[in-house]
C-alpha positions as CSV (number, residue, x, y, z in Angstrom):
1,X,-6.2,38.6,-27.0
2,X,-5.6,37.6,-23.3
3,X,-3.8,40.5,-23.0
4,X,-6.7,43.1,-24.2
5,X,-9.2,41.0,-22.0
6,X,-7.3,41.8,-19.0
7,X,-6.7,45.2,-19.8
8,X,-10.0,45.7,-19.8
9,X,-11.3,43.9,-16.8
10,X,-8.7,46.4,-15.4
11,X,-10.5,49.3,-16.7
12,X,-13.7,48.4,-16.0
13,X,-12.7,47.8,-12.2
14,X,-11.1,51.0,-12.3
15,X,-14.4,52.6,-13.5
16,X,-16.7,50.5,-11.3
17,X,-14.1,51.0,-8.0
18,X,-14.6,55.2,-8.8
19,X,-18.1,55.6,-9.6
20,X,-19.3,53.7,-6.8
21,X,-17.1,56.5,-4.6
22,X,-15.1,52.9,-3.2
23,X,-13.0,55.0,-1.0
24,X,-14.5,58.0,-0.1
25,X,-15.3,59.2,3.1
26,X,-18.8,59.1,3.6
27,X,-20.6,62.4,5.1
28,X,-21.0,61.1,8.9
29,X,-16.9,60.7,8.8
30,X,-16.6,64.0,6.8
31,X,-18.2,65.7,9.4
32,X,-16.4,64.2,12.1
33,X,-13.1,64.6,10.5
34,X,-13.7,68.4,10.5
35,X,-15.2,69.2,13.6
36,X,-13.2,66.6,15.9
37,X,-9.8,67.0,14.2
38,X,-10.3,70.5,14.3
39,X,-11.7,71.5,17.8
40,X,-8.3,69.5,19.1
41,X,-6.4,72.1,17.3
42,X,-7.8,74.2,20.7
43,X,-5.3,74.2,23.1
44,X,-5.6,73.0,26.7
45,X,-3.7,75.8,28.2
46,X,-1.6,78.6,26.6
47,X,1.3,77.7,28.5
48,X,2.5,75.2,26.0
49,X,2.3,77.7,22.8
50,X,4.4,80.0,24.6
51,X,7.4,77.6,25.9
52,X,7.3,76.8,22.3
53,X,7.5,80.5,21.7
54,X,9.9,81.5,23.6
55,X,12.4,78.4,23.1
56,X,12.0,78.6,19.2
57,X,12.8,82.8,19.6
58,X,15.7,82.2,21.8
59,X,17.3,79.4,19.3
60,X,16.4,81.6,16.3
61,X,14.1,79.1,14.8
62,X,10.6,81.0,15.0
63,X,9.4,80.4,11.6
64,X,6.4,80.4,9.0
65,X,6.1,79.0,5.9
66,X,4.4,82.2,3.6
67,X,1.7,81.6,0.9
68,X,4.8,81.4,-1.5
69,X,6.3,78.0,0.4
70,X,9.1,80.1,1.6
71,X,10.5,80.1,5.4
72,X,10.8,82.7,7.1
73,X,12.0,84.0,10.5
74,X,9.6,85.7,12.3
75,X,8.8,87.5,15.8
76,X,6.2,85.9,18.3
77,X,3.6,88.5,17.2
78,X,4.0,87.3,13.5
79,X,4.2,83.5,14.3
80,X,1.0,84.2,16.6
81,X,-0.4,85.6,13.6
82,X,0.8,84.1,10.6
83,X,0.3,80.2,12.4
84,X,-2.7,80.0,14.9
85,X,-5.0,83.0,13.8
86,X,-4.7,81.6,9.7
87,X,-5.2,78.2,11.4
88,X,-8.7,79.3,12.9
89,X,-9.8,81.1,10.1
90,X,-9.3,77.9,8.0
91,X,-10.8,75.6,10.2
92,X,-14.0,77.8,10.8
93,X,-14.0,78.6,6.8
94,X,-13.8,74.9,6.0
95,X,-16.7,74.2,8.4
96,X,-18.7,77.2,7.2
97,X,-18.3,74.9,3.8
98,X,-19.6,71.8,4.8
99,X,-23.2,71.1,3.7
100,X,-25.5,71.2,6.5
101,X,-28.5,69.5,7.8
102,X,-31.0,69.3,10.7
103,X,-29.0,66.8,12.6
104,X,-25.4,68.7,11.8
105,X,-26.5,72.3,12.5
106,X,-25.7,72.5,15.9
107,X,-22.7,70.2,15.8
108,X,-21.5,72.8,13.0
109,X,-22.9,75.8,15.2
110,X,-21.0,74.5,18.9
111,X,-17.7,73.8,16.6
112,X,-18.1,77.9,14.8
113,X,-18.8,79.2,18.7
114,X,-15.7,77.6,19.5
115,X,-13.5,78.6,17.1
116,X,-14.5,81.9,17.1
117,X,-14.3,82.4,20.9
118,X,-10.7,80.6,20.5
119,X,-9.9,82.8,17.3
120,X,-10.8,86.0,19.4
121,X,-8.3,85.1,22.0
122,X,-5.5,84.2,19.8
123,X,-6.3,87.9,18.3
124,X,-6.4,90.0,20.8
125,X,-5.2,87.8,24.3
126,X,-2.1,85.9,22.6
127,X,-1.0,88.9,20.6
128,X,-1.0,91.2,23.5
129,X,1.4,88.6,25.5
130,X,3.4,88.0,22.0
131,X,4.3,91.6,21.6
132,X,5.6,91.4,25.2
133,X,7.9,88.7,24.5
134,X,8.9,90.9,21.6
135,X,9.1,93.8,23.7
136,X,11.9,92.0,26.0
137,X,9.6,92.6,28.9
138,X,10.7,90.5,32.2
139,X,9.5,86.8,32.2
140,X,8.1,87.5,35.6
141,X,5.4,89.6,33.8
142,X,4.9,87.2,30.6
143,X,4.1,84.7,33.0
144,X,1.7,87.0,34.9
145,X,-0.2,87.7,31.9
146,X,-0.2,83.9,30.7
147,X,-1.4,82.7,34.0
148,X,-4.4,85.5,33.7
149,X,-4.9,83.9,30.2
150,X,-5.5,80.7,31.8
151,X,-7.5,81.8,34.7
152,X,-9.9,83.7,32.6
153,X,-10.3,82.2,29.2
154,X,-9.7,78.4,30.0
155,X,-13.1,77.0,31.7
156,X,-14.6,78.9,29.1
157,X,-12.8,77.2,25.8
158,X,-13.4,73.9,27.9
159,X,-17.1,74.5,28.1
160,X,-17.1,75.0,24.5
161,X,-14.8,72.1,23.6
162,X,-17.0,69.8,25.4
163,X,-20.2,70.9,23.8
164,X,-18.7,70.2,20.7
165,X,-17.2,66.9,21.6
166,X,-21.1,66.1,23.6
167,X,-22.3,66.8,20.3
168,X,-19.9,65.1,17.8
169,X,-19.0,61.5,19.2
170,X,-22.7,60.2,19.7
171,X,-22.9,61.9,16.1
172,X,-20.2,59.4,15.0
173,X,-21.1,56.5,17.3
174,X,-24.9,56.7,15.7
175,X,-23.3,56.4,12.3
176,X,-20.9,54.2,12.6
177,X,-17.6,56.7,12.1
178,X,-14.7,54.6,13.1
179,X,-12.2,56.9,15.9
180,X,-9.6,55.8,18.0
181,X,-10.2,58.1,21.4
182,X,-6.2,58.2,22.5
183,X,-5.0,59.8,25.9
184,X,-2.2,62.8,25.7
185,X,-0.1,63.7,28.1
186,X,-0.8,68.0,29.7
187,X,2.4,69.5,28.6
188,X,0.8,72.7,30.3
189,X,2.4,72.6,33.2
C-alpha cells in the first residue's frame, strides 16, 4: 500500500512539475536566447573564418556534415556555403518564427536587418574570396580582397550588431532574463 501511495505522489508531481511549464523558458528568455545567441554568430572580422579556411584546406580537413549526418570533404566555396549561408538562413527563419509583439518587433526587426545584411555578404563577398582560395590564386591577393572585406562591410555589421544588442539587453534586464556578459579574445588579427 506504501508502495502505490508513493507511486502516485510520484505521478502527480510529475503531472503538476509539467503542466505548470516548471522548466521552461519563459518568452522574455526565448527571445533573448534567439536574438543574442544568434547575432554573436556575426563575426567580428572575416579574417578569422578564413585562417580557419585556409588551415582546414591545407590539412585536408574542410568538412560539412550533409542533411544525411554524413562528412564530407569539401572546397572553401562549399564550406562557405554549406556552413555559414545555412547558418543564416536558420537563424533568420527561426526568428521569422517567434511570436511577435509591440515591445519585440523591432528587436526581431534590428536582429532580421542584421542577418540579412550579414547573409548577403557571406553570399556574394565570402564566396567571391572562397572561389579564389579554390582557384589557387596568390595569398597576396586573398589577403587584398579580405582586407577590402573588412574595410567596407565591418562598421557596417557593427552598426547593426549594436542596434540589436541596444535593443536586446535592456529587453532582458527589464524582464529579468538571467546572461552572463563574458569578454572574448579578437582572434582577427
Amino acid at each position: 500500500m506504501k508502495k502505490h501511495f508513493l507511486f502516485y505522489l510520484f505521478i502527480a508531481f510529475v503531472f503538476l512539475m509539467t503542466s505548470c511549464g516548471l522548466g521552461e523558458k519563459s518568452y522574455p528568455e526565448q527571445v533573448f536566447d534567439k536574438v543574442a545567441v544568434a547575432a554573436n554568430k556575426v563575426p567580428n572580422g572575416f579574417k578569422v573564418h578564413f585562417r580557419e579556411i585556409r588551415g582546414q584546406l591545407k590539412a585536408g580537413s574542410l568538412v560539412i556534415v550533409t542533411p544525411e549526418n554524413e562528412v564530407k570533404k569539401v572546397n572553401a566555396t562549399e564550406y562557405v556555403t554549406n556552413h555559414y549561408v545555412a547558418m543564416f538562413e536558420k537563424d533568420m527563419l527561426a526568428i521569422k518564427e517567434m511570436k511577435t509583439d509591440e515591445e519585440t518587433k523591432p528587436i526581431f526587426a534590428a536582429t532580421l536587418d542584421l542577418f540579412q545584411y550579414v547573409d548577403n555578404i557571406y553570399k556574394t563577398d565570402m564566396l567571391r574570396i572562397a572561389k579564389m582560395i579554390d582557384e589557387g590564386q596568390p595569398n597576396e591577393d586573398i589577403d587584398t580582397a579580405i582586407d577590402e572585406l573588412e574595410a567596407s562591410k565591418s562598421k557596417l555589421i557593427d552598426e547593426r550588431f549594436n542596434k540589436v544588442y541596444d535593443l536586446i539587453m535592456p529587453y532582458a534586464d527589464k524582464h529579468g532574463v538571467d546572461y552572463k556578459i563574458m569578454d572574448t579574445p579578437n582572434f582577427s588579427k
